[in-house]
Backbone as JSON, one array per atom type, in Angstrom:
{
  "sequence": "XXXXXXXXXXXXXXXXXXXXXXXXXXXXXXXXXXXXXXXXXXXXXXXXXXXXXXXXXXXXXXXXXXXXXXXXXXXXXXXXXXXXXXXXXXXXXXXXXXXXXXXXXXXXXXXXXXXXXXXXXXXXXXXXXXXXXXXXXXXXXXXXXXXXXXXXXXXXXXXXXXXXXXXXXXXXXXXXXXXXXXXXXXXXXXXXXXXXXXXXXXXXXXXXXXXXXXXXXXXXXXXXXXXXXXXXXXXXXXXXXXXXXXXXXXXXXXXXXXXXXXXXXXXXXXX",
  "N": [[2.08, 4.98, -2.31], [3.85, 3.18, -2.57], [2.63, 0.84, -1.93], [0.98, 0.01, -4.13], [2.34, -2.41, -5.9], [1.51, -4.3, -4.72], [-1.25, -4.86, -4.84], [-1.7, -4.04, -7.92], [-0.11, -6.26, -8.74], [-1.58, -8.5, -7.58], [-3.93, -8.24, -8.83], [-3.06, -9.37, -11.65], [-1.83, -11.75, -11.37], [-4.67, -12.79, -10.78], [-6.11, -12.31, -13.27], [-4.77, -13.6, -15.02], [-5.11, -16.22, -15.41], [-5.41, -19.1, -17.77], [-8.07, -20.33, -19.25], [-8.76, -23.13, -21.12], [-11.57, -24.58, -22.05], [-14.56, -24.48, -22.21], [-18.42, -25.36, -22.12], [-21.42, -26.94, -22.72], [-21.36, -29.58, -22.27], [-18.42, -29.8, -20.77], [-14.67, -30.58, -21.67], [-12.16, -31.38, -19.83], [-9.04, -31.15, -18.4], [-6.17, -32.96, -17.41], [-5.5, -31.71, -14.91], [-7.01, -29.66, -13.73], [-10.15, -28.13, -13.41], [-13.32, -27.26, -14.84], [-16.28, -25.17, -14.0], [-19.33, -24.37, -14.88], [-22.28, -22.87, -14.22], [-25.69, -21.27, -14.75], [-29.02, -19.62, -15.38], [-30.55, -19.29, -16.68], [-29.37, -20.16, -19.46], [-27.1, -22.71, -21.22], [-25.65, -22.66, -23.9], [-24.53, -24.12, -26.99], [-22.82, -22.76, -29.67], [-22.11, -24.86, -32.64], [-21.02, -24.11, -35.06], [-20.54, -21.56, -35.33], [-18.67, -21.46, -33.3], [-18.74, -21.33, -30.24], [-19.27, -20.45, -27.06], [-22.28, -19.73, -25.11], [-23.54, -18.28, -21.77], [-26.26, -17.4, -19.6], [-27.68, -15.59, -17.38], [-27.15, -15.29, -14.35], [-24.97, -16.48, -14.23], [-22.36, -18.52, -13.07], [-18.93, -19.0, -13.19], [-16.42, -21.18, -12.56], [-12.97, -22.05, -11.45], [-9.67, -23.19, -10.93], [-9.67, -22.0, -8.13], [-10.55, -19.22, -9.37], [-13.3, -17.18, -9.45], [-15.69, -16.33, -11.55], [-18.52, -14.14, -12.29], [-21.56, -13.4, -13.94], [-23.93, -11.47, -16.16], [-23.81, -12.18, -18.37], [-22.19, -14.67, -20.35], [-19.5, -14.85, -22.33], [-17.89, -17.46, -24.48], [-15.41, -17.68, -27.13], [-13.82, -19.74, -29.06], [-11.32, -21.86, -30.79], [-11.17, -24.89, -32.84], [-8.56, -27.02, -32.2], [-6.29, -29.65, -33.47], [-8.77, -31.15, -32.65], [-9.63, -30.45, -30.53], [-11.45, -28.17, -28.34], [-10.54, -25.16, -28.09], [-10.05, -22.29, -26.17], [-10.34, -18.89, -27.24], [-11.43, -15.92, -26.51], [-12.7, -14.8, -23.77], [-15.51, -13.1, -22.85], [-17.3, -10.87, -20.55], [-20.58, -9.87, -19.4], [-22.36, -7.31, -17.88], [-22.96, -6.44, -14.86], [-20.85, -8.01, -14.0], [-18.14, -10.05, -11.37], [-15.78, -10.89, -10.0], [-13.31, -13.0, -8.49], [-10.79, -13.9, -6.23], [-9.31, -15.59, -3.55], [-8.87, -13.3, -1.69], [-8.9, -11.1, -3.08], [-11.04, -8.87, -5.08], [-12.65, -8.17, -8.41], [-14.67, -5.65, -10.36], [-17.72, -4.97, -12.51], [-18.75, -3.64, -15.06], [-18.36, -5.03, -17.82], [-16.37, -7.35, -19.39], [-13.15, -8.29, -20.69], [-11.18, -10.9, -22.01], [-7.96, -12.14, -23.1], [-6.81, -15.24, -24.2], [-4.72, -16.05, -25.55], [-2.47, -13.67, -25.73], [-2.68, -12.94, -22.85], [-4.34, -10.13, -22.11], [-6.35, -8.98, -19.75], [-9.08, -6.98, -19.63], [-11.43, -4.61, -18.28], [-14.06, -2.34, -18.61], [-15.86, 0.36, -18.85], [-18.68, 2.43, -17.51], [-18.12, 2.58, -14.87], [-15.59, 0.88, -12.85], [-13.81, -1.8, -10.36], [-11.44, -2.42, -8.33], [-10.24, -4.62, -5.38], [-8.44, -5.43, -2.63], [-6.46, -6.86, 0.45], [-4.18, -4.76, 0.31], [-5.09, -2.5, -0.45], [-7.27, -0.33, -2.67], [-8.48, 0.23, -5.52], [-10.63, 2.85, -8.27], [-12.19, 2.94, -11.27], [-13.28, 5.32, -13.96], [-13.54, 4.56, -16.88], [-11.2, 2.03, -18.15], [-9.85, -0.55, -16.93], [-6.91, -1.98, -17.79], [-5.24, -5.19, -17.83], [-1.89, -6.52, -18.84], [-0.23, -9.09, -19.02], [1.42, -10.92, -20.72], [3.27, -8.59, -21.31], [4.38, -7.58, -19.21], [2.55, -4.73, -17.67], [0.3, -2.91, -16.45], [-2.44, -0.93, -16.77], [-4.79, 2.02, -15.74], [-6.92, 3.98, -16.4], [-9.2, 6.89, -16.88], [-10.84, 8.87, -14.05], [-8.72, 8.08, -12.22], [-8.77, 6.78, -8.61], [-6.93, 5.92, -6.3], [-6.57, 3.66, -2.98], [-4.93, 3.39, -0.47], [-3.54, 1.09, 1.41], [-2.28, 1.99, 4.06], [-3.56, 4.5, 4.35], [-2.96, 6.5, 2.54], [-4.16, 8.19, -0.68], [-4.41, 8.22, -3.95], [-5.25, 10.4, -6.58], [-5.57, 10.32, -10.36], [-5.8, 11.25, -13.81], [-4.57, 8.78, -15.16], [-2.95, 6.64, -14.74], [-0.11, 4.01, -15.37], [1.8, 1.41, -14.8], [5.12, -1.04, -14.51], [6.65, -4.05, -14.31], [8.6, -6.6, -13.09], [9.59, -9.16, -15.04], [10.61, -11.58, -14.19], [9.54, -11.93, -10.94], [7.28, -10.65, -10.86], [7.56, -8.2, -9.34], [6.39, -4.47, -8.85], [8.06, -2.21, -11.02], [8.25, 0.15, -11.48], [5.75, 3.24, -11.6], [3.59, 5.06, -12.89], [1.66, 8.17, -12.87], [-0.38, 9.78, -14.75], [-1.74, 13.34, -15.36], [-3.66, 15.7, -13.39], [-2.64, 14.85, -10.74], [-2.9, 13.91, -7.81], [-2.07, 13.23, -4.53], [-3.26, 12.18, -1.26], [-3.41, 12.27, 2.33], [-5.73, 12.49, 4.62], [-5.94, 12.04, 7.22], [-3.17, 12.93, 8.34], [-3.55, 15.48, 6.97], [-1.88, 16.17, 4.88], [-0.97, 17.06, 1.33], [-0.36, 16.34, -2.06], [0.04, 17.71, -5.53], [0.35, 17.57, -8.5], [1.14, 17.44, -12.18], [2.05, 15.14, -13.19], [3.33, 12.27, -11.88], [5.93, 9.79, -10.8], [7.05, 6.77, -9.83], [9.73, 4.97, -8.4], [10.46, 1.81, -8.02], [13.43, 1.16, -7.38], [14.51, 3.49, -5.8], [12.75, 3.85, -4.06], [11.4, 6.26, -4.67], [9.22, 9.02, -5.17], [8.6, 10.96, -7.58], [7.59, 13.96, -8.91], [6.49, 16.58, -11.18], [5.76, 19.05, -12.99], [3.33, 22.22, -12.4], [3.51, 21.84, -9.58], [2.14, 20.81, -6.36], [2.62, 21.31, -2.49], [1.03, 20.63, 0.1], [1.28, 21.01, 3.53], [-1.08, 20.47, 6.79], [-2.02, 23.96, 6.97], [-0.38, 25.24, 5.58], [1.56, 25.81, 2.51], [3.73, 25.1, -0.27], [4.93, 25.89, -3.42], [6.24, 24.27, -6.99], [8.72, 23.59, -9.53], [9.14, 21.17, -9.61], [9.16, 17.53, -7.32], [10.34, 15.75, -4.73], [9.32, 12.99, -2.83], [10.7, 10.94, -0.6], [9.81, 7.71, 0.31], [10.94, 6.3, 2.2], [12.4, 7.55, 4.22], [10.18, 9.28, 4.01], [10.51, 12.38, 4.02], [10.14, 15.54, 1.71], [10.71, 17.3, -0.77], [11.11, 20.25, -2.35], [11.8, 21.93, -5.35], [12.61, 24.64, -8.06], [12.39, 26.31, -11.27], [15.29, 27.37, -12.32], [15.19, 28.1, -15.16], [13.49, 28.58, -16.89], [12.23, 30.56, -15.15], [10.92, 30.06, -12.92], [10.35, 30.18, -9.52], [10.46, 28.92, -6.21], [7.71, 28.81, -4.39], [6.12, 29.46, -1.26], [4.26, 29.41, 1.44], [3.67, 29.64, 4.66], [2.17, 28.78, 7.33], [1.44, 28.5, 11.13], [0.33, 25.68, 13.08], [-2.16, 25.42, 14.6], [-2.64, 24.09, 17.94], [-5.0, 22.85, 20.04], [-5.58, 23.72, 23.89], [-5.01, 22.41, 27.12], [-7.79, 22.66, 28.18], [-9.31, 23.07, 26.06], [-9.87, 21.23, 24.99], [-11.98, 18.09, 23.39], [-13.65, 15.89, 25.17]],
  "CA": [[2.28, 4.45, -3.66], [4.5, 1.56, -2.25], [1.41, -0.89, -2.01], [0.49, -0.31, -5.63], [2.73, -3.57, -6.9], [0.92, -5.49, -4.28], [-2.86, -4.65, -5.07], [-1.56, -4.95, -9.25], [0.8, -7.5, -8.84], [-2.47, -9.63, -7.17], [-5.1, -8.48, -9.75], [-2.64, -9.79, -12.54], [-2.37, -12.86, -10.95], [-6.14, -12.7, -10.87], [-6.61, -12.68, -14.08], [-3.63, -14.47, -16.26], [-5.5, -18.19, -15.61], [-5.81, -19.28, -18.96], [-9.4, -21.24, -19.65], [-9.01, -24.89, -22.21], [-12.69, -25.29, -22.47], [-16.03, -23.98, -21.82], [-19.28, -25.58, -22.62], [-22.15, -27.28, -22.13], [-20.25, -30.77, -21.79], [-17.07, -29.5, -20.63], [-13.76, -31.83, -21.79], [-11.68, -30.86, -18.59], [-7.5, -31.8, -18.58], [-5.91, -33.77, -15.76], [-4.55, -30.85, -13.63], [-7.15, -28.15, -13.71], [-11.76, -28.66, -14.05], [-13.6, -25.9, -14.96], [-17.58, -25.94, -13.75], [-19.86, -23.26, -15.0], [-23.56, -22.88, -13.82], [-26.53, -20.46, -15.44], [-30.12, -19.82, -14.28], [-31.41, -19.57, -17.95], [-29.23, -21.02, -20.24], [-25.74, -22.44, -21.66], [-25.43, -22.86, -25.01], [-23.07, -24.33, -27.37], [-22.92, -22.82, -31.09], [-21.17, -25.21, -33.02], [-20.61, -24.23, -36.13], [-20.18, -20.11, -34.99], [-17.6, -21.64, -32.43], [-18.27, -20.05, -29.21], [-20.29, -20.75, -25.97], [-22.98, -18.89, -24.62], [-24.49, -18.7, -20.77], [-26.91, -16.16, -19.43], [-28.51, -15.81, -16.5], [-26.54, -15.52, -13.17], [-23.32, -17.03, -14.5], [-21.13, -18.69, -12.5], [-17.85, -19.8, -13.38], [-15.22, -21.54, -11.19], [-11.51, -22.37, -12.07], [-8.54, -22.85, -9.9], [-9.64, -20.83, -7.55], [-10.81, -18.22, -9.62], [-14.87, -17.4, -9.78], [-16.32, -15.19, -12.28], [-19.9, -13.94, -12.21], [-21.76, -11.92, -14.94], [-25.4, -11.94, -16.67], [-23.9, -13.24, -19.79], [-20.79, -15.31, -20.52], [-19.52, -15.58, -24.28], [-16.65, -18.07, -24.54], [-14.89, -17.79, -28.32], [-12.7, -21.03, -29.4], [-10.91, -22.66, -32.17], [-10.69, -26.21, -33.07], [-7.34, -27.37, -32.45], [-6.32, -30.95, -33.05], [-9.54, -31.9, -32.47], [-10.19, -30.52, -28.93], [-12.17, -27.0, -28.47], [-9.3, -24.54, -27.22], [-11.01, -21.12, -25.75], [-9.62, -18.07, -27.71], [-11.08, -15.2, -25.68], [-13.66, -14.59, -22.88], [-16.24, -11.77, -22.84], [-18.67, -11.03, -19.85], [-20.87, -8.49, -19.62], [-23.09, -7.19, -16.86], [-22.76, -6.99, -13.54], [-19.09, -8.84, -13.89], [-17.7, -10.04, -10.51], [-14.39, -11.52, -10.26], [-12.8, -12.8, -7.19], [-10.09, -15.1, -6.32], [-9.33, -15.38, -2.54], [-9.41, -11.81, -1.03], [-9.19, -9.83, -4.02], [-12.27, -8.85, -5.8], [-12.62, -7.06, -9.27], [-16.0, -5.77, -10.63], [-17.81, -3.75, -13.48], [-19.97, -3.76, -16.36], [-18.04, -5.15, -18.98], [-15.11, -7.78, -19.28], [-12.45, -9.02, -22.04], [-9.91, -11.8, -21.89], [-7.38, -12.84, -24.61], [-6.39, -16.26, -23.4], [-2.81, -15.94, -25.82], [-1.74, -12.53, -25.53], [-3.08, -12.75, -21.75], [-4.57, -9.48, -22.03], [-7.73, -8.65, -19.18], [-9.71, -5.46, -20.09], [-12.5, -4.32, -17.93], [-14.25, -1.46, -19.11], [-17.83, 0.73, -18.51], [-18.78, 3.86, -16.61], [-17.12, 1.93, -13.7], [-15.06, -0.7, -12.65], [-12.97, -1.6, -9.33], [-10.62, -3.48, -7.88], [-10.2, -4.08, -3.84], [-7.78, -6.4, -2.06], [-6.21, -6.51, 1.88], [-3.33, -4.08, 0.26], [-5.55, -1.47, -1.55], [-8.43, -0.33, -3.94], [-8.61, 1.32, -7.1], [-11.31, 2.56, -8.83], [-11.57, 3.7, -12.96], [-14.7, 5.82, -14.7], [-13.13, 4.22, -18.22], [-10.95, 1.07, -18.17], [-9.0, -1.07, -16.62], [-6.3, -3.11, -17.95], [-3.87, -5.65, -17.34], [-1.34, -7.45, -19.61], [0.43, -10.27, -18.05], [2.86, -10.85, -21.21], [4.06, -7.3, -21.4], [4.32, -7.32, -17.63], [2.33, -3.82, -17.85], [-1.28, -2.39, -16.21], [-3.14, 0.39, -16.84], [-6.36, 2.29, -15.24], [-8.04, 5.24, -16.93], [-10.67, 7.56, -16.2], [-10.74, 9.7, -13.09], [-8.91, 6.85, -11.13], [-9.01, 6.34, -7.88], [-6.84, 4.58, -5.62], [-6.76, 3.61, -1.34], [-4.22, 2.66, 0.11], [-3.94, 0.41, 3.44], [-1.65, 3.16, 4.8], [-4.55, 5.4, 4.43], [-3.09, 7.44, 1.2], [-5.11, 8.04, -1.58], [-4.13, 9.06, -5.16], [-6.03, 10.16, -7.85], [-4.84, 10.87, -11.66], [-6.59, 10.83, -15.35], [-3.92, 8.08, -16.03], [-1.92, 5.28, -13.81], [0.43, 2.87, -15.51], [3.05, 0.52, -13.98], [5.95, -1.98, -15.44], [6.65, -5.46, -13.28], [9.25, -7.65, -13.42], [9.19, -10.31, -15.41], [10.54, -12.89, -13.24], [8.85, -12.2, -9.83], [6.37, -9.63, -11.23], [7.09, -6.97, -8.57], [6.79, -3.33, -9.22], [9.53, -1.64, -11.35], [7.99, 1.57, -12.29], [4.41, 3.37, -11.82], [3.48, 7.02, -13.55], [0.39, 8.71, -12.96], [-0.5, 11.63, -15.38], [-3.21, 14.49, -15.27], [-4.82, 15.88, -12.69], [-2.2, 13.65, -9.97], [-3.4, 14.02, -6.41], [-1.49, 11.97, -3.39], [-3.52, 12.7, -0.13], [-3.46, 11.57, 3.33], [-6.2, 13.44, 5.58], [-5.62, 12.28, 8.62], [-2.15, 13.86, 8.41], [-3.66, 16.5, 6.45], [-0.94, 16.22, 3.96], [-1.71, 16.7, -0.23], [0.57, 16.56, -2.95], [-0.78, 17.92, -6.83], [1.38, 17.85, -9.6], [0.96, 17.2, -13.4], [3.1, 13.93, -13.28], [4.38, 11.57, -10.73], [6.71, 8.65, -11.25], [7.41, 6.38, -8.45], [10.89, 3.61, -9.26], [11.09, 0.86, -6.96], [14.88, 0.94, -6.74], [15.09, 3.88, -4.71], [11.87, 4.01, -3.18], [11.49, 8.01, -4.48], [8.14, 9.7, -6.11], [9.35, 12.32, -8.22], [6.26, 15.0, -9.0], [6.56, 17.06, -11.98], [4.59, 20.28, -13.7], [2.94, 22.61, -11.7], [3.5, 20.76, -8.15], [2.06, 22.34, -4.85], [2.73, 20.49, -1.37], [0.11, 21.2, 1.03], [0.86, 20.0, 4.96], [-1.95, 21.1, 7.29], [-2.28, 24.7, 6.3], [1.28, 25.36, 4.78], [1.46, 25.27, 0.89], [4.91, 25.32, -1.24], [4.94, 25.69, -5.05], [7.48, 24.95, -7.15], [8.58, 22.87, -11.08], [9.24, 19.42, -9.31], [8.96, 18.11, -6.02], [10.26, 14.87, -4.21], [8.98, 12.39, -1.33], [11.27, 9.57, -0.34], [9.1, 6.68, 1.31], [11.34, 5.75, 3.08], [12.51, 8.84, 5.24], [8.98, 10.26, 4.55], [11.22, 14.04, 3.6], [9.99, 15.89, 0.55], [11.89, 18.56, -1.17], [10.24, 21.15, -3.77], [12.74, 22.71, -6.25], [12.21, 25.78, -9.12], [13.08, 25.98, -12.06], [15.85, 28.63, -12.85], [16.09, 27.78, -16.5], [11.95, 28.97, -16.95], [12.51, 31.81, -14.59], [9.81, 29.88, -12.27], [10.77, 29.95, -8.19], [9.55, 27.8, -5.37], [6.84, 29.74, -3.36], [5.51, 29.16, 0.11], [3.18, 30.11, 2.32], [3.56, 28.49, 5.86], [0.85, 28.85, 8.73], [1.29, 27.56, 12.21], [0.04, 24.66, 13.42], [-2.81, 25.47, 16.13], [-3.26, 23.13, 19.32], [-6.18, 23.01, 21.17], [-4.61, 23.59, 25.05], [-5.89, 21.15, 28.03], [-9.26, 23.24, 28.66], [-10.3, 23.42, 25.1], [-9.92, 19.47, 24.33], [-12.91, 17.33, 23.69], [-13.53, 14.69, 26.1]],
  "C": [[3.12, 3.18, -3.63], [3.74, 0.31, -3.06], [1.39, -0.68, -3.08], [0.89, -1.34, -6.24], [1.9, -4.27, -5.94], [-0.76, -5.49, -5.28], [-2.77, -4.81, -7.64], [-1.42, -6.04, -9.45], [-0.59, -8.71, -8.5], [-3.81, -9.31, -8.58], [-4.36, -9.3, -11.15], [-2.77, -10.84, -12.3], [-3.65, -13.4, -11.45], [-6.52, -12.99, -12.11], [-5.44, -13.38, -15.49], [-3.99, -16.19, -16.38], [-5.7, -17.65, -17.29], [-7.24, -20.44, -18.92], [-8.96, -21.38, -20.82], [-9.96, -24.75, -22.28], [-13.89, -24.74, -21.48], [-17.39, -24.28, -22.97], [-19.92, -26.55, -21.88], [-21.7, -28.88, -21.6], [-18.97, -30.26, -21.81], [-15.74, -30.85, -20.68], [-12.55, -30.79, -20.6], [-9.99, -31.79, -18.8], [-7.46, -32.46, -17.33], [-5.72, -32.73, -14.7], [-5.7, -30.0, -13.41], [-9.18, -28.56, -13.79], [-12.38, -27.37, -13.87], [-15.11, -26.41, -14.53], [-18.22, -24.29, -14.09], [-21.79, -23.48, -14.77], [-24.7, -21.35, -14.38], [-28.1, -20.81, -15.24], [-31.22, -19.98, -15.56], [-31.13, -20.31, -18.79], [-27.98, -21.18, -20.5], [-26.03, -22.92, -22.67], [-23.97, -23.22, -25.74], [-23.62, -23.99, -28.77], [-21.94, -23.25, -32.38], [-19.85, -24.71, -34.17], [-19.83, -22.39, -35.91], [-18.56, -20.28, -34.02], [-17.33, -20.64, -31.03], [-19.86, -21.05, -28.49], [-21.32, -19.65, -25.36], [-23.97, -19.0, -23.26], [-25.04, -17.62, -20.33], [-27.63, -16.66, -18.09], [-27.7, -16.22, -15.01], [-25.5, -16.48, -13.1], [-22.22, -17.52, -13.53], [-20.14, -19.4, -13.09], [-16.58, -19.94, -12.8], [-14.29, -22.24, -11.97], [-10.34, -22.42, -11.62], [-8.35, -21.83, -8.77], [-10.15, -19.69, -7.83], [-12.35, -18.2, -10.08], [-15.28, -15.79, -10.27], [-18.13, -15.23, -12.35], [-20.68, -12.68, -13.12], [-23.2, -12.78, -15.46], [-24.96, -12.82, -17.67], [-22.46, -13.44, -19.71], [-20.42, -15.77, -21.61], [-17.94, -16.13, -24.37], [-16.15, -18.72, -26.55], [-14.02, -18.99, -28.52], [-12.87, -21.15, -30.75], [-10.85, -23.99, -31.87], [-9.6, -26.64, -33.77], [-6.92, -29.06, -32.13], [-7.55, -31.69, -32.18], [-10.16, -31.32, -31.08], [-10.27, -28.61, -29.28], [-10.74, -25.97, -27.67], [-9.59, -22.68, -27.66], [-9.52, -19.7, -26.74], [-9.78, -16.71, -27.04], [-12.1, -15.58, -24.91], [-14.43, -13.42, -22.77], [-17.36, -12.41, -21.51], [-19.02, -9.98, -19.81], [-22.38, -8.57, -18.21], [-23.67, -7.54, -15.48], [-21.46, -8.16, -12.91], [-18.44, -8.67, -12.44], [-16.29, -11.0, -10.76], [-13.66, -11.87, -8.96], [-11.99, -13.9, -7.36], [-9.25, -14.38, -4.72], [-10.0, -14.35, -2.01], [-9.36, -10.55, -1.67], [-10.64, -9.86, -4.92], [-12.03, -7.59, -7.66], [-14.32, -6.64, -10.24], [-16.32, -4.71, -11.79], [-18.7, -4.26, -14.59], [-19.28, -4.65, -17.37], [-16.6, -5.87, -18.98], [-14.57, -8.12, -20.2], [-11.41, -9.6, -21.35], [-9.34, -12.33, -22.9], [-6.65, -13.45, -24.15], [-5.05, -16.55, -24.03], [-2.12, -15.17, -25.56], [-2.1, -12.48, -23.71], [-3.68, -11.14, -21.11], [-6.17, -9.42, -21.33], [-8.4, -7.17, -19.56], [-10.92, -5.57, -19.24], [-13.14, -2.59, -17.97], [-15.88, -0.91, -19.02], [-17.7, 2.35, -17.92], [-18.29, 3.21, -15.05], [-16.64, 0.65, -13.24], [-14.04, -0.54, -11.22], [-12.06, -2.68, -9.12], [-10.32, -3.38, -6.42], [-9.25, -5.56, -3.26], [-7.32, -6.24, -1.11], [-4.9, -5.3, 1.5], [-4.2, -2.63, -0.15], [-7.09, -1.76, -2.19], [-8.36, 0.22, -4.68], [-9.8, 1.21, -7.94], [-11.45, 3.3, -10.38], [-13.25, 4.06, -13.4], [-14.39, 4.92, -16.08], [-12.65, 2.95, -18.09], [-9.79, 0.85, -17.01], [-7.91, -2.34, -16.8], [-5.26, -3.93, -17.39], [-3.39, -6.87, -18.75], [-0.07, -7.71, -19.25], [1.81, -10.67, -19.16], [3.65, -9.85, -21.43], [4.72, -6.83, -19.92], [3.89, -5.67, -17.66], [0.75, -3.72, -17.34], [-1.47, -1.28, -16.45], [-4.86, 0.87, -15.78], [-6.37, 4.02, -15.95], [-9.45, 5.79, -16.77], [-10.84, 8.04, -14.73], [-10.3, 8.44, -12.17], [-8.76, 7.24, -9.84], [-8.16, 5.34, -6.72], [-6.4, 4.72, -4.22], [-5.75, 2.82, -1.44], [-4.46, 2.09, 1.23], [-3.31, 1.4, 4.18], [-2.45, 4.56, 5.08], [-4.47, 6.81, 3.43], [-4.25, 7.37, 0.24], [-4.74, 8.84, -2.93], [-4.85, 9.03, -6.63], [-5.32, 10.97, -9.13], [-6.0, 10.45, -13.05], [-6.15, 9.19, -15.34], [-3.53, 7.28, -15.0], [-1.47, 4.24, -14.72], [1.6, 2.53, -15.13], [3.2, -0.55, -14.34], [6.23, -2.87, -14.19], [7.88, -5.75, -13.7], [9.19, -8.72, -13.88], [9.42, -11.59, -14.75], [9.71, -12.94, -11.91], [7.2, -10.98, -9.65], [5.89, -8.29, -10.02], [7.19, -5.98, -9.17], [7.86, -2.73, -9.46], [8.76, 0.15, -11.17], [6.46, 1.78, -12.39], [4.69, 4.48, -12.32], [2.1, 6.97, -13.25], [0.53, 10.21, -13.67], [-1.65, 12.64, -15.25], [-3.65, 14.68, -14.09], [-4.01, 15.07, -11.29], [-2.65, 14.42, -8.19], [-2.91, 12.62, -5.24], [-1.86, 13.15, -2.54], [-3.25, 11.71, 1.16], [-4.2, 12.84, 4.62], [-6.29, 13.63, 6.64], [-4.44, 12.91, 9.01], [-2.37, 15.32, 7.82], [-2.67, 17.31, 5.28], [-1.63, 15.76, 2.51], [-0.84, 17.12, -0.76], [-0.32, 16.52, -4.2], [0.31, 18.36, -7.5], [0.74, 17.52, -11.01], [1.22, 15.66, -13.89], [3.25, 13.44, -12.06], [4.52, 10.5, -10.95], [7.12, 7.76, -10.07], [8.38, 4.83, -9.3], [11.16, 3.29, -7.59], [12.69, 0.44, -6.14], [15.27, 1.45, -6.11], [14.32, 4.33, -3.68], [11.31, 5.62, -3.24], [10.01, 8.11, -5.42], [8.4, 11.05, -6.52], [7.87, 13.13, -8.79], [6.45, 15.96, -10.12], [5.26, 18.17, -12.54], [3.63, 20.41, -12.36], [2.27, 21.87, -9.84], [2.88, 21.85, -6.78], [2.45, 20.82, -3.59], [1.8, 21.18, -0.74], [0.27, 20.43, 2.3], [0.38, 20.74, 5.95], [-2.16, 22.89, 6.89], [-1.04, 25.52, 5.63], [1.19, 24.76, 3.4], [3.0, 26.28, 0.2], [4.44, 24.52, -2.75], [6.43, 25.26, -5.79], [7.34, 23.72, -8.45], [8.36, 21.38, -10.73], [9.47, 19.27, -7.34], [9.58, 16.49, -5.99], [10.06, 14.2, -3.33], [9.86, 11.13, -1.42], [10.37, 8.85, 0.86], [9.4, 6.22, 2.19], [12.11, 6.02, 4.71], [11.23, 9.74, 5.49], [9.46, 11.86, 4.32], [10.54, 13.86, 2.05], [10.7, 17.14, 0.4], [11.0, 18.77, -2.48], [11.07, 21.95, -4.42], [11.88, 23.51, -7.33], [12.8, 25.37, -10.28], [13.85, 27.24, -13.18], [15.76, 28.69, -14.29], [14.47, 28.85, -17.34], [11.77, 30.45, -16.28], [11.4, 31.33, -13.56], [10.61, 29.57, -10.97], [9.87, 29.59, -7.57], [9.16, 29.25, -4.54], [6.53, 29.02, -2.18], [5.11, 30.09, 0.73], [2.97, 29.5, 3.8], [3.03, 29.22, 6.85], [1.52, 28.19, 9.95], [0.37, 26.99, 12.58], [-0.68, 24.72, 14.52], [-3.44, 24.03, 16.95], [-3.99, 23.3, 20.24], [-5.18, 22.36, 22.56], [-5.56, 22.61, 25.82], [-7.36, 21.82, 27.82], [-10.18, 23.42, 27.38], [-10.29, 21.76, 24.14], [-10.92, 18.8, 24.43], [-12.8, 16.33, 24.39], [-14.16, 13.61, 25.55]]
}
């Protein structure tokens, strides 16, 4: 759960460009040129105030290249010059900027509030830290410093964890936008199968300041065939120790069940 500010922290990035101008004659600023390409058509509707391209969409922007069947770019006319209000794409939505990628049926951008929304029966996100993937949405909002993912998510770590929850959201810093604070609710699952280690709780909270994932409501630990129960449970990342506490107050005590650990001897080892 470490990596998680990296693999956010880069999709926010990802999507907080703001787009000035989209259309069929694009008016482009000094610092920044936007270029968009379409296999059927771009449209400009003046009077409706909004752009329209279809047909294998590309659009490139500091680095950042979006790709979708259709591309609907909303604006106001401010002081005279077209100034984009949100962004919608829809189908087959790719998103990439360097080595992160983000993908899915269905996109929203609100170029003031800096709010991204991607949303469908699936959407992902994959970068050299991580992946995460969401049945429901996935947001990010860049002035709240705040993301979300919903819907049976999904997420890989490079360390080779993997945690899945109904829910995942996590708070940034506003100045260097690292991870303060993630929660995952429902259903929380942190595995790692090559260790054969699984943690399931109701809750889990992970705070960057002391490096701890705290586990909450009905928690089990499972490492290779050894399973402790108990109200709350903790893993420090940084010693790798977890500790499973009860909860006298409920009348609920920590259970366990611990197995030994069989080793295949020299003569029964695959070669």
């Amino acid at each position: 759960m470490k990596n998680i500010k990296i693999y956010i922290f880069s999709f926010i990035l990802l999507t907080s460009l703001s787009f000035t101008v989209l259309a069929k004659q694009v008016e482009q600023d000094n610092n920044s040129k936007l270029s968009v390409e379409a296999d059927i058509s771009l449209e400009w509707f003046e009077k409706e105030k909004y752009y329209l391209a279809k047909g294998n969409v590309i659009l490139k922007k500091d680095g950042l290249t979006l790709k979708a069947n259709i591309v609907r770019a909303n604006y106001n006319v401010e002081n005279g010059n077209n100034v984009l209000k949100n962004l919608i794409a829809k189908e087959n939505v790719i998103l990439t900027k360097a080595k992160s990628k983000a993908t899915g049926q269905y996109m929203t951008y609100d170029v003031a509030k800096k709010i991204a929304i991607i949303s469908g029966s699936y959407q992902t996100f994959s970068s050299p830290s991580g992946y995460v993937e969401s049945k429901k949405i996935i947001m990010f909002d860049d002035l709240k410093n705040k993301a979300e993912a919903r819907g049976d998510v999904k997420i890989i770590l490079s360390n080779k964890n993997v945690i899945y929850a109904d829910n995942v959201q996590a708070e940034f810093n506003a100045k260097d936008k690292s991870l303060q604070k993630a929660t995952a609710k429902g259903n929380v699952i942190i595995e790692n199968q090559q260790k054969r280690k699984k943690s399931k709780a109701d809750k889990g909270i992970y705070n960057s300041l002391d490096e701890i994932i705290r586990l909450s409501g009905n928690v089990t630990i499972i490492n290779h065939n050894s399973i402790i129960n108990g109200s709350k449970g903790i893993t420090n990342l940084k010693t790798g120790k977890s500790n499973i506490i009860g909860d006298p107050k409920k009348k609920k005590r920590v259970k366990g069940v611990f197995s030994p650990v069989k080793k295949l001897n020299e003569e029964n080892k695959i070669e």
